[in-house]
N, C-alpha and C positions, 0 to 999 in steps of 0.2 A: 365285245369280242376282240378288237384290237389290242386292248389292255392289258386280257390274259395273255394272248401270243407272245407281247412284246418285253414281256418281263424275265422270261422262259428264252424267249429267242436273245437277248442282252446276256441273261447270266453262259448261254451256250456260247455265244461270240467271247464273252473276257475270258472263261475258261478254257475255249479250244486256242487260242493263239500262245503260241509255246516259244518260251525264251530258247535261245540257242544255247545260251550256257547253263541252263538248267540241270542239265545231266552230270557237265563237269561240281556245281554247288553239292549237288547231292554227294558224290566219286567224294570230294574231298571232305564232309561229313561223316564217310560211311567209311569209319575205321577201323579193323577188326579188332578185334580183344587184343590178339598176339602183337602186334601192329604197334599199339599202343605201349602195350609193355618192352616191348622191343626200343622203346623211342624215350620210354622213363630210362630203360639200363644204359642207351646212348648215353644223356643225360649227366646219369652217373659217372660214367666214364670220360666225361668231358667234363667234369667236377673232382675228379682225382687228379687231371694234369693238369686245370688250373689251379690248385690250391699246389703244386709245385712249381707253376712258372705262372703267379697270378699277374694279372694287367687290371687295369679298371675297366678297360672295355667286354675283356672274357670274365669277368665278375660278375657286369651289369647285365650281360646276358643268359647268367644263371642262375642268377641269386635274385629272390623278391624284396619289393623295396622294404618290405613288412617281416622278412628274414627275424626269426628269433636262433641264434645258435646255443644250442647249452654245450656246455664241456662236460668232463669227468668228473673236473674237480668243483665243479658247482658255478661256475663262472656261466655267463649268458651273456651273448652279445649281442647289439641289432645290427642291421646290414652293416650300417655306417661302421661301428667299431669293428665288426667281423672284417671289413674290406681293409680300416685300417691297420689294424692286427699284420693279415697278409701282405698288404704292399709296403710297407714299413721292414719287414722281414721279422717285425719281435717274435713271430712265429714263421718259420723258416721250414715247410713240407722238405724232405731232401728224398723220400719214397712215402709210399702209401699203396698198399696192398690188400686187397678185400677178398672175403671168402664167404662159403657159405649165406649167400643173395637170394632175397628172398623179395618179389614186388608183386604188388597188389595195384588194377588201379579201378578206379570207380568213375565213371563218367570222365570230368576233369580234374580230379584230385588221384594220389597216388601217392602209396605209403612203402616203404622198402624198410632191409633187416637186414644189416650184412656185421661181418668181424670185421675190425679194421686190423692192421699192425702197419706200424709205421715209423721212420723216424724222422723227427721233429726235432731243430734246432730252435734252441728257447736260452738266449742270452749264451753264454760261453756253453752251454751244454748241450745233449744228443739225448733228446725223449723218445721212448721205443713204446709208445702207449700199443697196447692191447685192450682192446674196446666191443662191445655189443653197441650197435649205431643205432639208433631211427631216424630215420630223413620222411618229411613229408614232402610232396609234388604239389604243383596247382601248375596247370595247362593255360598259359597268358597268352594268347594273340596267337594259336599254332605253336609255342612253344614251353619244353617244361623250364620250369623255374623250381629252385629249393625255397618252402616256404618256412620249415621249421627241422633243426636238427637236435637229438640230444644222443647222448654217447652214456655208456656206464662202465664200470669198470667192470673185469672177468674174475 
């Protein structure tokens, strides 16, 4: 008789004693849709002023180490070269203006659509690319990061 009790009385003791932050674990888990999406277009927007006034610390903080970049013109680059590209200036953002935003996101991944036009300084010249984008997201540690971009021409 003791045996059944104490098995029943054990699992009601580990289960009724309640972390105090348990409530906060959950709060921060329990992100709405909108929330979420709201937090990919930060993101975004915190990815068009660094690709005009890039640093290697505002880089590492939005870009995946695993970054694939494609261009227009067929070019792909991995983090490394995409950061060196930028902080070298051989690509030189001087605006970058986006329209027509379109974000999806799925659990921790998140895929956006937007226009770009921009001008881009590229050796002695001024690139005014007009572009259809896709950026994918992955959500690392609470935060989004760009995992993969490719651009096409209009």
């Amino acid at each position: 008789m003791k045996r059944r009790l104490l098995f029943p009385l054990l699992f009601l003791v580990l289960f009724s004693c309640k972390n105090e932050n348990d409530s906060t674990v959950i709060e921060k888990v329990s992100v709405s849709p909108e929330d979420e999406k709201r937090s990919v277009e930060e993101a975004m927007e915190k990815m068009k002023r660094v690709l005009i006034d890039p640093t290697e610390e505002n880089l590492n903080d939005l870009i995946h180490p695993d970054l694939t970049y494609g261009h227009s013109l067929g070019k792909i680059e991995d983090a490394a070269e995409f950061k060196r590209v930028l902080l070298t200036g051989e690509n030189d953002y001087k605006s970058y203006e986006s329209s027509e935003e379109v974000v999806h996101v799925e659990g921790a991944t998140a895929w956006s659509r937007h226009i770009m036009d921009a001008v881009v300084g590229v050796g002695e010249e001024d690139l005014t690319p007009h572009l259809n984008v896709l950026t994918i997201w992955v959500k690392v540690d609470g935060n989004w990061k760009l995992f993969a971009r490719q651009a096409v021409k209009i």
